[in-house]
TORKE-328233 format. One line per field, with one value per residue: residue number from 1; residue in one letter; x, y, z of N, C-alpha, C, CB in turn. Coordinates in nm, 2 decimals. Glycine has a CB too. Example, Ala and Ser with C-alpha at 12.3 -4.5 7.8 and 13.67 -1.06 7.14 Angstrom:
bati 1_2;
fitor A_S;
n_east 1.32_1.28;
n_north -0.57_-0.22;
n_up 0.78_0.71;
ca_east 1.23_1.37;
ca_north -0.45_-0.11;
ca_up 0.78_0.71;
c_east 1.32_1.29;
c_north -0.33_0.00;
c_up 0.78_0.79;
cb_east 1.13_1.41;
cb_north -0.45_-0.06;
cb_up 0.90_0.57;
END
This chain:
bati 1_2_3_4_5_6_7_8_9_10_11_12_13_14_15_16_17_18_19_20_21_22_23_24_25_26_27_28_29_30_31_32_33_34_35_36_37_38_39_40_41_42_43_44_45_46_47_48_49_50_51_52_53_54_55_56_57_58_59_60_61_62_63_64_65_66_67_68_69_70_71_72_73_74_75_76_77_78_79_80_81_82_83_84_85_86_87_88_89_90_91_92_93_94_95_96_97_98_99_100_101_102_103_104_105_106_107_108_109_110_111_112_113_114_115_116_117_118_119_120_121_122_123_124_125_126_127_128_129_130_131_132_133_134_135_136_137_138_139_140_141_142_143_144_145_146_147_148_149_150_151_152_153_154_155_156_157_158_159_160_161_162_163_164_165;
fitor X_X_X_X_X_X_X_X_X_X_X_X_X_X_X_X_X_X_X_X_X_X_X_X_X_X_X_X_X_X_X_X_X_X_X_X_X_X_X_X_X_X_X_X_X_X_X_X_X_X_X_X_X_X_X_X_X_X_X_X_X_X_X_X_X_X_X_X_X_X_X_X_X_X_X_X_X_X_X_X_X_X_X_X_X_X_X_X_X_X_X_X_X_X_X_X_X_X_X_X_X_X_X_X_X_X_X_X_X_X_X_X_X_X_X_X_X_X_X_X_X_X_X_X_X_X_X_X_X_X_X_X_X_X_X_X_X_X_X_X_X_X_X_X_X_X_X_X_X_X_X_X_X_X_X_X_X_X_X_X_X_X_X_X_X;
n_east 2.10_1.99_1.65_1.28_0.97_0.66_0.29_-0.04_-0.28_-0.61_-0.91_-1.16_-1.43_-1.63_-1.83_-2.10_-2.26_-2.25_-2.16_-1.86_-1.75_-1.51_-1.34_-1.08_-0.80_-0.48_-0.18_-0.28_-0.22_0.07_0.40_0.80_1.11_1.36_1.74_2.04_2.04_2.19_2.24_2.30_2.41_2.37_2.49_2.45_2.69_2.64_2.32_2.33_2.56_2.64_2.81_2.94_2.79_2.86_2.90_2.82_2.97_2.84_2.62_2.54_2.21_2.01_1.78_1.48_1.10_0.92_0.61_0.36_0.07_-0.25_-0.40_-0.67_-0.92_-1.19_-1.37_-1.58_-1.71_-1.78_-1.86_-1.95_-2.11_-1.88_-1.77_-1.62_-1.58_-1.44_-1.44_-1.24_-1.18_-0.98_-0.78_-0.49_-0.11_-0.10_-0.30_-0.60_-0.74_-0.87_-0.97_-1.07_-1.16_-1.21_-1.31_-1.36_-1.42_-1.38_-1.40_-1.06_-0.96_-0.87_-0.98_-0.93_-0.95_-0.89_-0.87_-0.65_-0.65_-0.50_-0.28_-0.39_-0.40_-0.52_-0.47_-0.44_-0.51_-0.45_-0.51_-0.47_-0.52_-0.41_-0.48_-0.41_-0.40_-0.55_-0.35_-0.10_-0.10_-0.04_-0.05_-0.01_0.01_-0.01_0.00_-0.06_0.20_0.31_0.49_0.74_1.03_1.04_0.75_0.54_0.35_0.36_0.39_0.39_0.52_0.40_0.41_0.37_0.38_0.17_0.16_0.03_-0.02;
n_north 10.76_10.71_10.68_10.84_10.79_10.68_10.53_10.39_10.14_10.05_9.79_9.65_9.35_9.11_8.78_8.64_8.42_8.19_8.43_8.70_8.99_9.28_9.58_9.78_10.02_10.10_10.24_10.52_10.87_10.81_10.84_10.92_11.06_11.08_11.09_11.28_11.23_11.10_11.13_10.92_10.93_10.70_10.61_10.41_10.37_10.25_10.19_9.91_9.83_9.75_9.69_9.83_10.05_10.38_10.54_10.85_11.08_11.08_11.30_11.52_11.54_11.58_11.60_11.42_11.39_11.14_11.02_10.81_10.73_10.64_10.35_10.21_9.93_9.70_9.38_9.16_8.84_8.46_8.17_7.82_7.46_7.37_7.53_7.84_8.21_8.52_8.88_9.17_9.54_9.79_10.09_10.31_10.30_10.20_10.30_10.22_9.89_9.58_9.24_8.90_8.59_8.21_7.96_7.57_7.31_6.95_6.66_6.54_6.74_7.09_7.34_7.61_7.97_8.28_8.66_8.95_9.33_9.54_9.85_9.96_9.68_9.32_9.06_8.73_8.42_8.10_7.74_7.50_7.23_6.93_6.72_6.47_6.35_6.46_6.57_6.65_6.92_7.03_7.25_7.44_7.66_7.91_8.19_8.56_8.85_9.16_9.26_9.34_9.50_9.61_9.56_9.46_9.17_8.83_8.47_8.31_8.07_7.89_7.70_7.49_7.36_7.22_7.13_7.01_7.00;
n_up 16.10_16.34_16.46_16.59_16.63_16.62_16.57_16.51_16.54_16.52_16.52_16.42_16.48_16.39_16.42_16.31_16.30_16.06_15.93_15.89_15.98_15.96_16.01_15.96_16.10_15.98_16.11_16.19_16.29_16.23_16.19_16.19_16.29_16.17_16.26_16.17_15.89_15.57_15.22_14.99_14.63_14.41_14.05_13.76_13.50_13.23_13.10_12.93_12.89_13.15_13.50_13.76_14.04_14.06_14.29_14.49_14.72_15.07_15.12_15.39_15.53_15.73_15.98_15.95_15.83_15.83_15.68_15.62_15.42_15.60_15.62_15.57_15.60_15.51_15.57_15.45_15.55_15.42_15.60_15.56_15.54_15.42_15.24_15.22_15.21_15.12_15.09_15.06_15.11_15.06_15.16_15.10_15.15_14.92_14.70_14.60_14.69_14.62_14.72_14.70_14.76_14.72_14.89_14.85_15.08_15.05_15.19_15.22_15.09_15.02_14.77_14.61_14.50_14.40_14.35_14.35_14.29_14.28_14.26_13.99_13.85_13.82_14.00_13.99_14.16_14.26_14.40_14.61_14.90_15.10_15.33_15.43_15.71_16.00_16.14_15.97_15.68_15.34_15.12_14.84_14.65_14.31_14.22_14.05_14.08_14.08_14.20_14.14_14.02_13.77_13.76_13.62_13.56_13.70_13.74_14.07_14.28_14.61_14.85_15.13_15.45_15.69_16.02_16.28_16.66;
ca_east 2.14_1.88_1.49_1.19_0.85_0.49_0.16_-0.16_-0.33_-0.72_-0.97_-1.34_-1.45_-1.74_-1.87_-2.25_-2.29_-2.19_-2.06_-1.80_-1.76_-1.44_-1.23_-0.92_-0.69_-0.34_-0.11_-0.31_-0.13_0.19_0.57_0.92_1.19_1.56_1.82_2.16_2.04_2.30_2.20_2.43_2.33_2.40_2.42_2.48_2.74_2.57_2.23_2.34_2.70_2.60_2.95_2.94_2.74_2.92_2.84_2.82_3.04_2.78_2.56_2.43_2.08_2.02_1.66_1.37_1.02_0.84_0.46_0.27_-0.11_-0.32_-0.43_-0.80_-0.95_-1.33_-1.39_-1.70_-1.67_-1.90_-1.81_-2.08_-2.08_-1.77_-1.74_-1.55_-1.54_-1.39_-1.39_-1.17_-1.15_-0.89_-0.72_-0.36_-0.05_-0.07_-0.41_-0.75_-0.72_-1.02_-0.92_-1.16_-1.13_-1.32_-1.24_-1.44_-1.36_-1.42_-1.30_-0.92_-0.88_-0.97_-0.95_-0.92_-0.96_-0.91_-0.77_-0.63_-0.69_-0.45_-0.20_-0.45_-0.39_-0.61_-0.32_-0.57_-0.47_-0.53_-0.45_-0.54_-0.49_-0.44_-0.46_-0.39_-0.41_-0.57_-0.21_-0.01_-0.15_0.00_-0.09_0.01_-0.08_-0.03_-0.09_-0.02_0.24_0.34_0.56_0.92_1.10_0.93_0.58_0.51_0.25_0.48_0.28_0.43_0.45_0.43_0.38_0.34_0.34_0.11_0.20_-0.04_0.01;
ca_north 10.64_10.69_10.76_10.80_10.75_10.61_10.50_10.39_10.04_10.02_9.75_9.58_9.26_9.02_8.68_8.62_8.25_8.17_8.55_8.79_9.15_9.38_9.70_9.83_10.14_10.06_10.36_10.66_10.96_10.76_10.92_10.87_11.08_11.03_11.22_11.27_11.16_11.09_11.12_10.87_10.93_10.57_10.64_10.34_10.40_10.24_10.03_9.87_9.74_9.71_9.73_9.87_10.15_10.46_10.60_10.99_11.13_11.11_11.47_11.50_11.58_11.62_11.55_11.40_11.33_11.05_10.96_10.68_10.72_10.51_10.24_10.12_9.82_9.66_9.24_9.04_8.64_8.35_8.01_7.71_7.38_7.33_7.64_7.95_8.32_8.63_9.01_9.27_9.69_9.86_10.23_10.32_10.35_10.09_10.33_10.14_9.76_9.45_9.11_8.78_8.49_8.15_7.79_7.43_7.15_6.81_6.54_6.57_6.83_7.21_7.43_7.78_8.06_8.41_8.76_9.09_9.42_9.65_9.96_9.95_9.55_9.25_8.95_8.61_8.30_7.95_7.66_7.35_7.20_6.82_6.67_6.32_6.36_6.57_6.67_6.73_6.92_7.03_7.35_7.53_7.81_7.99_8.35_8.64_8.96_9.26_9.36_9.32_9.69_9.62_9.62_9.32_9.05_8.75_8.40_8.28_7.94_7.89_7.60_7.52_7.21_7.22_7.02_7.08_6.92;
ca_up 16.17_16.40_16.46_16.69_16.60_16.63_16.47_16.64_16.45_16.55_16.47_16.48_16.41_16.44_16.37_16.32_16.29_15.90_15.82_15.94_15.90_16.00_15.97_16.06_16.03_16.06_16.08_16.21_16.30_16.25_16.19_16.21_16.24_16.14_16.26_16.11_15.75_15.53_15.08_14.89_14.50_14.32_13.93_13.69_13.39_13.12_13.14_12.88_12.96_13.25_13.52_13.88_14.05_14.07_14.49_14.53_14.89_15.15_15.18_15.51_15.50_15.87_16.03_15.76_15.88_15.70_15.72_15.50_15.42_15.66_15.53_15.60_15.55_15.53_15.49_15.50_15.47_15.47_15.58_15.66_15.49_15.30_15.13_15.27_15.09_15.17_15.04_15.15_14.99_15.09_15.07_15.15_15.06_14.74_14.70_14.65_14.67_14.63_14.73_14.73_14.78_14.74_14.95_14.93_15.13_15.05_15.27_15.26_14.95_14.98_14.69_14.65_14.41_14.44_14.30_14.39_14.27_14.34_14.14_13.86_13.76_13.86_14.00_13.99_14.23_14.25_14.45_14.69_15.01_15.11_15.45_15.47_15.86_16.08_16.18_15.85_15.58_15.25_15.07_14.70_14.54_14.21_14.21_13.97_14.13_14.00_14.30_14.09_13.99_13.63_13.80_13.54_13.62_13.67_13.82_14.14_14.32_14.71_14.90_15.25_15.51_15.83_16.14_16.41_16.79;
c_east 2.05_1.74_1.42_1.04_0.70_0.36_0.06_-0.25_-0.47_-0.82_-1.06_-1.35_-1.61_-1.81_-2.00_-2.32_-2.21_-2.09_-1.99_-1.80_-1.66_-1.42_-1.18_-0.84_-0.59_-0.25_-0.15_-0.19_0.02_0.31_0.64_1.01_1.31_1.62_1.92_2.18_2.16_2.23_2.31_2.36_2.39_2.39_2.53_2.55_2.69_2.48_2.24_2.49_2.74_2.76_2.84_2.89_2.84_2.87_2.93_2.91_2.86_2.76_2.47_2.32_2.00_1.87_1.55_1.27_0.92_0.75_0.42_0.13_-0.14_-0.35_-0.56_-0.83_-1.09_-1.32_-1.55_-1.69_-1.84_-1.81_-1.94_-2.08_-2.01_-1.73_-1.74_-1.56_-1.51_-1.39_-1.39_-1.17_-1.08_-0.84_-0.65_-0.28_-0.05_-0.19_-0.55_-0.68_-0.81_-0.91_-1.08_-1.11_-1.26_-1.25_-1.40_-1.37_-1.42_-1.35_-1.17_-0.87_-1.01_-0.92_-0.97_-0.89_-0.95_-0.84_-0.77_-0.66_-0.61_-0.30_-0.27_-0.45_-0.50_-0.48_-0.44_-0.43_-0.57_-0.50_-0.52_-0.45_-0.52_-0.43_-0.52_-0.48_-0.47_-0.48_-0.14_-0.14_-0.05_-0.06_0.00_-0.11_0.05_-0.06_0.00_0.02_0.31_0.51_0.71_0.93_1.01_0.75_0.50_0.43_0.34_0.42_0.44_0.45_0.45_0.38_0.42_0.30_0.30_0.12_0.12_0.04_-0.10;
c_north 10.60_10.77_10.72_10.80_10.70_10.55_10.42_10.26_10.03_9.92_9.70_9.50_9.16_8.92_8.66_8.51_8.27_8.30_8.62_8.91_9.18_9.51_9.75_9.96_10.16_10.18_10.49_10.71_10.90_10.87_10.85_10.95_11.07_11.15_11.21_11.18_11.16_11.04_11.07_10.90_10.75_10.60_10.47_10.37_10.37_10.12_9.95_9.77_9.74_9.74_9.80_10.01_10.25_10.53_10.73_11.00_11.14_11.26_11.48_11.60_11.67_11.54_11.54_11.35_11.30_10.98_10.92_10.74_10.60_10.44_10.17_10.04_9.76_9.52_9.23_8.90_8.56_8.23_7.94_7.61_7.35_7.44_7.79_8.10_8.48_8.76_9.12_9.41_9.73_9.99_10.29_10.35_10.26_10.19_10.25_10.00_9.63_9.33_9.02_8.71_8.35_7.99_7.66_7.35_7.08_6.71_6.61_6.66_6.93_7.30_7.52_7.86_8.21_8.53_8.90_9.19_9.54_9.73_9.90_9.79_9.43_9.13_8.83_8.53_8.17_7.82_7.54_7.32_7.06_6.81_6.56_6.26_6.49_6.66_6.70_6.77_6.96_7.13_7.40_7.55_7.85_8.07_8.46_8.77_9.00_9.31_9.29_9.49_9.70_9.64_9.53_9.19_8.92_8.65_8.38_8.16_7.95_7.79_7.59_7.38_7.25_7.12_7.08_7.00_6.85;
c_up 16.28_16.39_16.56_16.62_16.64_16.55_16.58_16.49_16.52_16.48_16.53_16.40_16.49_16.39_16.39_16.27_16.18_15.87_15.94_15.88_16.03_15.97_16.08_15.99_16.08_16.00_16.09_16.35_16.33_16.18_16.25_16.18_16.31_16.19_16.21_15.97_15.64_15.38_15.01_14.73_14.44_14.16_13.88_13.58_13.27_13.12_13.04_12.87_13.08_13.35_13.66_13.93_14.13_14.25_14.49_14.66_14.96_15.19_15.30_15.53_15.65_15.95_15.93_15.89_15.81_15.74_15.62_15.54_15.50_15.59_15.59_15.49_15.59_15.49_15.52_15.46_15.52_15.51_15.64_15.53_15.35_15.25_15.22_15.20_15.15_15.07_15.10_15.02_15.11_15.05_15.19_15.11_14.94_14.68_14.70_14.62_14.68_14.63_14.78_14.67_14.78_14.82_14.94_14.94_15.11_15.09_15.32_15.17_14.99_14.85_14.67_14.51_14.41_14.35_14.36_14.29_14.32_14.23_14.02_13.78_13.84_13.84_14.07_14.08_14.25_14.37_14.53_14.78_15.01_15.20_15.49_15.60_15.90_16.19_16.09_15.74_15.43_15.13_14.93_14.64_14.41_14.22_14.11_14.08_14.08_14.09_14.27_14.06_13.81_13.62_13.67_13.55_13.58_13.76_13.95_14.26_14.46_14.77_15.08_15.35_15.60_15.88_16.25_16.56_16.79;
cb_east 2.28_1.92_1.39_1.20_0.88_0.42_0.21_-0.27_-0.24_-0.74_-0.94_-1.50_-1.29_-1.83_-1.80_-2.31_-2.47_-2.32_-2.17_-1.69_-1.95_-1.37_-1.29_-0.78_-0.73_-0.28_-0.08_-0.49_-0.18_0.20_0.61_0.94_1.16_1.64_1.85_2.24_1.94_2.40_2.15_2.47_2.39_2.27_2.45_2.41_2.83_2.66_2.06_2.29_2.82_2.53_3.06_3.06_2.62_2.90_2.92_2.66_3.16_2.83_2.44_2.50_2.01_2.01_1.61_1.42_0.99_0.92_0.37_0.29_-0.20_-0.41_-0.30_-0.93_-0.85_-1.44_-1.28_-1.85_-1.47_-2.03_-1.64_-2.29_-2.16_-1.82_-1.89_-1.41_-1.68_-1.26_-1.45_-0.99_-1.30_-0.83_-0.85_-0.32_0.05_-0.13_-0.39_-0.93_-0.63_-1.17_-0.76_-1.31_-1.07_-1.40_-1.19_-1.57_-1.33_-1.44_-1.24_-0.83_-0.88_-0.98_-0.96_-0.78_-1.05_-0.87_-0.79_-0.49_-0.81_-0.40_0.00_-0.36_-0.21_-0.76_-0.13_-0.65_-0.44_-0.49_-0.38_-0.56_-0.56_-0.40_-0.48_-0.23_-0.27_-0.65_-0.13_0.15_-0.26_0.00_-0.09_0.10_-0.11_-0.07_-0.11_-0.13_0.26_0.19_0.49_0.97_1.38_0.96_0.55_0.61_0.07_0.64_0.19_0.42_0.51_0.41_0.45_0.23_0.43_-0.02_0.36_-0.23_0.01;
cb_north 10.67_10.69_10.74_10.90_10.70_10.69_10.39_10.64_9.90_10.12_9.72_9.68_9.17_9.09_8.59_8.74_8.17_8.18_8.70_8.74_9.27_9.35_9.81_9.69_10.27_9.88_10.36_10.66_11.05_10.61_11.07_10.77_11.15_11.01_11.27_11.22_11.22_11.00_11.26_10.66_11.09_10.44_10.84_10.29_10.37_10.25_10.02_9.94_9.78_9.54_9.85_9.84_10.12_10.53_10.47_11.04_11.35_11.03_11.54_11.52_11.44_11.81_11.65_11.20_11.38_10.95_11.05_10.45_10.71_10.51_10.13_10.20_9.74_9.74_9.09_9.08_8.51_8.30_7.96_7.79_7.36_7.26_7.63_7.91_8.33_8.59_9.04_9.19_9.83_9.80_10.37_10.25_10.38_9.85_10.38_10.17_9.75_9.44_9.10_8.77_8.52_8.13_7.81_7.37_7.12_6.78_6.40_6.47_6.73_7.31_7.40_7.83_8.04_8.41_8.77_9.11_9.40_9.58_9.95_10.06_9.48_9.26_9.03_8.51_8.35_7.88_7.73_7.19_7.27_6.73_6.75_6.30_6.35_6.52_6.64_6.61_7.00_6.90_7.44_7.48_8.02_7.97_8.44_8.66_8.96_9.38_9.35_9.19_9.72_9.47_9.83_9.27_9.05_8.80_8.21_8.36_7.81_7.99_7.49_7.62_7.10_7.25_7.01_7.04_7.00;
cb_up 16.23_16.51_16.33_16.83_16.57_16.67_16.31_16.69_16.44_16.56_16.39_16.48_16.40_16.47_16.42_16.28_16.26_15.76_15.70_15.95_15.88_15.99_15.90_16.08_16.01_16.02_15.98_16.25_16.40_16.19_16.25_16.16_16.20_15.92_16.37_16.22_15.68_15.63_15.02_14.92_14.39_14.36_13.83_13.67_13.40_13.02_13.17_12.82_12.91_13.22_13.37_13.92_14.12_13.92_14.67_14.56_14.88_15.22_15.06_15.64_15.45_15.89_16.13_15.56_15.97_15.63_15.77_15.56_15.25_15.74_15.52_15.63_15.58_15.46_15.56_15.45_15.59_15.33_15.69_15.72_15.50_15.17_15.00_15.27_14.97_15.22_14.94_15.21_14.91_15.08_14.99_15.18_15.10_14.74_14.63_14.53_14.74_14.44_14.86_14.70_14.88_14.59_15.21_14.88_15.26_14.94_15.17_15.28_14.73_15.10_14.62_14.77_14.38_14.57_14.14_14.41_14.30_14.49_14.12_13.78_13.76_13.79_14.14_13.78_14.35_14.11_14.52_14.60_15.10_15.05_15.53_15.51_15.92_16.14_16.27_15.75_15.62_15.24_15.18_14.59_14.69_14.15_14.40_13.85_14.21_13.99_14.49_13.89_13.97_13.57_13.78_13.53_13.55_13.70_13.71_14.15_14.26_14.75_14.81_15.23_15.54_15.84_16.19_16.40_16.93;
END
């Protein structure tokens, strides 16, 4: 019902005209612990006729202490006339992970390309940007994600309005 805890997030970054280069490591020597844990079991009667989850008596477990693998991270990007691009490696708890990315702007339309790389699958994205105005813009994407209980590559749509001041 309750816990105390920590973790410690460090990083470096730096812009050198056109390119960037970081890294960061979010979650060193972190923890958390629970006190007065409480183990419900949940079983399902039949996954096939499906019907209401059966709930165990509450086993009190007592004190748990639960730590995640840090998670570092390295990028480098370009941006300079029109054209943007980013790649990031990663290793954590998802274990190793590659992401890039590509952007060019033209006038009032940018378009974008990119994919992940992470639990063994490769999840592609797509999308574009419009901005009418130099204060609304108007963004969707397309991208492929696994992250359902089936772990299934399934596309996904997301859209997005910018209002500046």
């Amino acid at each position: 019902s309750s816990g105390r805890g920590h973790a410690i997030d460090v990083g470096i970054g730096a812009v050198l005209g056109v390119f960037q280069v970081g890294f960061g490591a979010n979650g060193l020597a972190n923890r958390i612990r629970w006190r007065d844990v409480e183990q419900i079991q949940y079983t399902l009667p039949g996954w096939l006729t499906g019907g209401g989850f059966i709930e165990s008596p509450p086993m009190l477990v007592g004190e748990v202490q639960v730590e995640v693998p840090v998670d570092y991270r390295v990028h480098a990007g370009y941006s300079d006339g029109g054209w943007a691009g980013v790649v990031e490696y990663g290793r954590g708890f998802q274990g190793t992970t590659v992401r890039a990315g590509l952007e060019r702007t033209m006038a009032m339309v940018a378009l974008r390309g990119g994919a992940r790389h992470v639990r063994n699958r490769w999840e592609p994205s797509a999308g574009f940007g419009i901005a009418p105005t130099q204060r609304v813009g108007l963004d969707v994407a397309a991208f492929g994600t696994s992250a359902n209980i089936e772990r299934k590559r399934h596309m996904a749509i997301a859209t997005s309005i910018r209002i500046a001041r």
